[in-house]
PyMOL CGO cylinders between C-alpha atoms (Angstrom):
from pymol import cmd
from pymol.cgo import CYLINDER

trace = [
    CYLINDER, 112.71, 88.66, -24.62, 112.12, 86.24, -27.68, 0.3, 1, 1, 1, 1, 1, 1,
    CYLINDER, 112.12, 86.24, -27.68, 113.00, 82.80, -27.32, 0.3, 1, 1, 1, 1, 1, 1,
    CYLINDER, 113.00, 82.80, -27.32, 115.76, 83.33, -29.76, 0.3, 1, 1, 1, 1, 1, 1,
    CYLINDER, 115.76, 83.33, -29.76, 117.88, 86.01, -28.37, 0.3, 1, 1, 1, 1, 1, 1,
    CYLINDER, 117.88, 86.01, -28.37, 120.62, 85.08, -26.37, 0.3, 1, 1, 1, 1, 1, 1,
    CYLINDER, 120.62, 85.08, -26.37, 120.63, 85.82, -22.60, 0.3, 1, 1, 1, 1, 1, 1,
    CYLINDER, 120.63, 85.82, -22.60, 124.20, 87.21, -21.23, 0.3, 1, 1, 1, 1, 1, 1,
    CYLINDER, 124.20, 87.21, -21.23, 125.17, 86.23, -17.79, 0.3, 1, 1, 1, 1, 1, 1,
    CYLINDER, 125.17, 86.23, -17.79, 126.95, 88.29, -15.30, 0.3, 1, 1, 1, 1, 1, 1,
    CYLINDER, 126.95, 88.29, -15.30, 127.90, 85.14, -13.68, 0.3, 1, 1, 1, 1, 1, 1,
    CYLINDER, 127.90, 85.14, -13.68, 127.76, 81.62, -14.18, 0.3, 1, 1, 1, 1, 1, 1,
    CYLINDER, 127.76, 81.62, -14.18, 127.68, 78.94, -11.64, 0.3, 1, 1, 1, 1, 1, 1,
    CYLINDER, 127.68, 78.94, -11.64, 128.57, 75.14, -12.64, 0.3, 1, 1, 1, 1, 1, 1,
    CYLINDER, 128.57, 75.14, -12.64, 127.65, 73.00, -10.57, 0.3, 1, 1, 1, 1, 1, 1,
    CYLINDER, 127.65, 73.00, -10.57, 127.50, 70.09, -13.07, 0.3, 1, 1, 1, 1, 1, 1,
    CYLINDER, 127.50, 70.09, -13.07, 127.95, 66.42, -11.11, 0.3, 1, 1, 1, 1, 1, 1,
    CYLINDER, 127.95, 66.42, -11.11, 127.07, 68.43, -7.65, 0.3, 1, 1, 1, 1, 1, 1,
    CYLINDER, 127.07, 68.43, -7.65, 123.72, 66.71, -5.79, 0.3, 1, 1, 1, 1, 1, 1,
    CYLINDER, 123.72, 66.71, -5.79, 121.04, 68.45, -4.07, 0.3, 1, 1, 1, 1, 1, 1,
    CYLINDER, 121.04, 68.45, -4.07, 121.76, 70.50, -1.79, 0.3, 1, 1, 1, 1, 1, 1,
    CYLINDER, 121.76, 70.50, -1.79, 124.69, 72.42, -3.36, 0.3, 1, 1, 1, 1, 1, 1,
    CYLINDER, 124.69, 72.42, -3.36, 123.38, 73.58, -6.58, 0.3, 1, 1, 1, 1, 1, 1,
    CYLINDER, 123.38, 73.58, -6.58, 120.61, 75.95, -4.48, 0.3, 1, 1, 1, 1, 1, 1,
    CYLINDER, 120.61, 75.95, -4.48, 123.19, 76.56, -2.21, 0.3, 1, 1, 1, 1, 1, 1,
    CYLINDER, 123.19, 76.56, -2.21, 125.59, 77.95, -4.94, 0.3, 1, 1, 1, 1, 1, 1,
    CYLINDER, 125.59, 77.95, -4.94, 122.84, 79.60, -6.61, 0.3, 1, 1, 1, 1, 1, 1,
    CYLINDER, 122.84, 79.60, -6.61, 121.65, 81.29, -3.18, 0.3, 1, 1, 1, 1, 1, 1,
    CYLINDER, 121.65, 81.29, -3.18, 125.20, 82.42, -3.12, 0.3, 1, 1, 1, 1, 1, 1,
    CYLINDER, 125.20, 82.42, -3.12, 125.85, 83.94, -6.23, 0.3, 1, 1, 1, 1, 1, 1,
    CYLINDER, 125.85, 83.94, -6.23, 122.45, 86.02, -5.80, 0.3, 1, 1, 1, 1, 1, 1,
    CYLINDER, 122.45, 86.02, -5.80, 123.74, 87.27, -2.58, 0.3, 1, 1, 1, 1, 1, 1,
    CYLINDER, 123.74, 87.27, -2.58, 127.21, 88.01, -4.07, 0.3, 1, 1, 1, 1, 1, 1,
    CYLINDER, 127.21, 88.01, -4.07, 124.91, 89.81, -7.16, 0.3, 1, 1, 1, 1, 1, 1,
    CYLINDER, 124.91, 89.81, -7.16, 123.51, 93.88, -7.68, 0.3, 1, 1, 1, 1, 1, 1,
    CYLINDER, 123.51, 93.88, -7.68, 119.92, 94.00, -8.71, 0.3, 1, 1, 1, 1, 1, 1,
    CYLINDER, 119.92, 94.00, -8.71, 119.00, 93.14, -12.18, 0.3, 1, 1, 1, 1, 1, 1,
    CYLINDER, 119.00, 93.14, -12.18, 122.16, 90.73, -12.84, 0.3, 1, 1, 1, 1, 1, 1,
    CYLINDER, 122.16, 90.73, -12.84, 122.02, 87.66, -14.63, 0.3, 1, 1, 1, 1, 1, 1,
    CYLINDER, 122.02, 87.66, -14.63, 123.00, 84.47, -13.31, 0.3, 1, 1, 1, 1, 1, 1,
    CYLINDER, 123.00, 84.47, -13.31, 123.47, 81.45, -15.26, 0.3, 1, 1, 1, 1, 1, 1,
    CYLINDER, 123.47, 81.45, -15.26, 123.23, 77.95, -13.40, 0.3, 1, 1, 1, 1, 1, 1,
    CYLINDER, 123.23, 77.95, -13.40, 124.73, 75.09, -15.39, 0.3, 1, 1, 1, 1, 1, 1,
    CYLINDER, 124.73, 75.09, -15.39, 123.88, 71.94, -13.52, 0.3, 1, 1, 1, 1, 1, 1,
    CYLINDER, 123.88, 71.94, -13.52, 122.65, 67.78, -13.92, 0.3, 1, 1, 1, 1, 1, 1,
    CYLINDER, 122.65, 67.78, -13.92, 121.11, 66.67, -11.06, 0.3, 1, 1, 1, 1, 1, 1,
    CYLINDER, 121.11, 66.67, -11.06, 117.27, 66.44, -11.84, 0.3, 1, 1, 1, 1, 1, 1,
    CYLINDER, 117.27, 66.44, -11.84, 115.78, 67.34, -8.36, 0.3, 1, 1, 1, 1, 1, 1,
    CYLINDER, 115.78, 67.34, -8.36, 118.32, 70.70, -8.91, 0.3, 1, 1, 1, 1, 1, 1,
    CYLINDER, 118.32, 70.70, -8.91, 116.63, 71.53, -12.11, 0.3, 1, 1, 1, 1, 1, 1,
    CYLINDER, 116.63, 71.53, -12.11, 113.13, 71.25, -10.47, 0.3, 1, 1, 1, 1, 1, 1,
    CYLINDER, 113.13, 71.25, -10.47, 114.15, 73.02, -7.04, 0.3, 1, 1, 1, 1, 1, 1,
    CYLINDER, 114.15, 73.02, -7.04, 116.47, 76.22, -8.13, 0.3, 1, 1, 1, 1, 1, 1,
    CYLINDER, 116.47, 76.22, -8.13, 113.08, 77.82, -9.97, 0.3, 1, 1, 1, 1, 1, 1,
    CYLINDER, 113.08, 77.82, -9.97, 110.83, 77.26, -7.30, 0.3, 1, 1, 1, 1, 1, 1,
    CYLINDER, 110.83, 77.26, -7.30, 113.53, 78.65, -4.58, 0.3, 1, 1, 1, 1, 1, 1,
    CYLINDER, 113.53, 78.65, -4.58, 114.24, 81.75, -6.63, 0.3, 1, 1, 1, 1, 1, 1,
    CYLINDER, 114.24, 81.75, -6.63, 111.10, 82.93, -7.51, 0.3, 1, 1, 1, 1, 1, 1,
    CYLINDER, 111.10, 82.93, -7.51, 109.92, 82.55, -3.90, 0.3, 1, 1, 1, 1, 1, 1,
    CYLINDER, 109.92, 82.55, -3.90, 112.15, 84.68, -2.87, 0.3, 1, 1, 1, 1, 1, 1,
    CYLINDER, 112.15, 84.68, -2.87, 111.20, 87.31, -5.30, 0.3, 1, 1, 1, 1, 1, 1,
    CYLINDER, 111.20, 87.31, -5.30, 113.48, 87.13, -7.74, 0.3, 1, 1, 1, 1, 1, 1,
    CYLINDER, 113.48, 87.13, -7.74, 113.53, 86.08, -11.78, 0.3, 1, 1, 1, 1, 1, 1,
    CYLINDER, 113.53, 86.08, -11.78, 113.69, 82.54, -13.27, 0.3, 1, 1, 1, 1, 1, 1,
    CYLINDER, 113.69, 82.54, -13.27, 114.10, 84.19, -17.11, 0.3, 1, 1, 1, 1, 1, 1,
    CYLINDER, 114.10, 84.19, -17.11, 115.29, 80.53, -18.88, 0.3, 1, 1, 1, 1, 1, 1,
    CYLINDER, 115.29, 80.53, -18.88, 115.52, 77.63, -18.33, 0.3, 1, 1, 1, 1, 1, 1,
    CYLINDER, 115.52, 77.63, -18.33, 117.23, 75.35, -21.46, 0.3, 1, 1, 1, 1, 1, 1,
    CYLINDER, 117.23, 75.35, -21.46, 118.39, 71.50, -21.24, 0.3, 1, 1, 1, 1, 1, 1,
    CYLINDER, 118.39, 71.50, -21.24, 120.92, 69.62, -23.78, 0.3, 1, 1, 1, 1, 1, 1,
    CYLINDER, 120.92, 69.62, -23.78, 122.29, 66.51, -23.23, 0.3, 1, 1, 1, 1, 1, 1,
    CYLINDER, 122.29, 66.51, -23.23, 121.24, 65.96, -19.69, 0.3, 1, 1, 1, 1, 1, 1,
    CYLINDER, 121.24, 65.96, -19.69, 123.10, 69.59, -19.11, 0.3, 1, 1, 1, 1, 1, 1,
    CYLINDER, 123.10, 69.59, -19.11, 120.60, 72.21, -18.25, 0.3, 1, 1, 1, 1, 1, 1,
    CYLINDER, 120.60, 72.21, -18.25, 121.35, 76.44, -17.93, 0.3, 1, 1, 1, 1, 1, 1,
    CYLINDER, 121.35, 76.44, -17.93, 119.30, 78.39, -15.43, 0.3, 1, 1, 1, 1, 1, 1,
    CYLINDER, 119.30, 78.39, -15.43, 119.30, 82.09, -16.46, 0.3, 1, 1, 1, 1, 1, 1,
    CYLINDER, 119.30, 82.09, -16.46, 117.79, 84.22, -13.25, 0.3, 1, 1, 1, 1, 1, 1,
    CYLINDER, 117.79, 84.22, -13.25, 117.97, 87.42, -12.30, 0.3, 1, 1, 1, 1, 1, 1,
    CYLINDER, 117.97, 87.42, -12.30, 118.17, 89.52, -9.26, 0.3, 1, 1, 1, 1, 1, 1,
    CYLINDER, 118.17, 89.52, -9.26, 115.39, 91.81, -8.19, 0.3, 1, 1, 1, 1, 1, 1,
]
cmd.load_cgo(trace, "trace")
């Protein structure tokens, strides 16, 4: 995937103004809720979030495919293996 094209989500979780632990806790969710190979757009602003969802999705074998950051808003696309 080029750094250009645009990634669509199956389902997007904000959790924008939400602390540590919910955003991995809503992201844990929606890939439980999700069929393999859906997308799965976090939207979030605390830091520690940004730095943790990656680490906790890929260790559990699944797909970190982008992550982007505006504004002090970042998107976390990932995808379900």
């Amino acid at each position: 995937m080029t750094k250009r094209s645009k990634i669509k989500p199956d389902k997007v979780v904000n959790v924008i103004s939400d602390i540590c632990p919910i955003p991995l806790i809503e992201a844990r969710k929606a890939l439980s809720a999700s069929k393999t190979g859906e997308i799965i757009e976090i939207i979030g602003t605390h830091e520690a979030s940004k730095r943790e969802i990656p680490l906790a999705i890929e260790s559990s074998g699944n797909s970190v495919l982008r992550i982007t950051e505006r504004d002090g808003i970042w998107h976390i696309f990932i995808q379900k293996a």
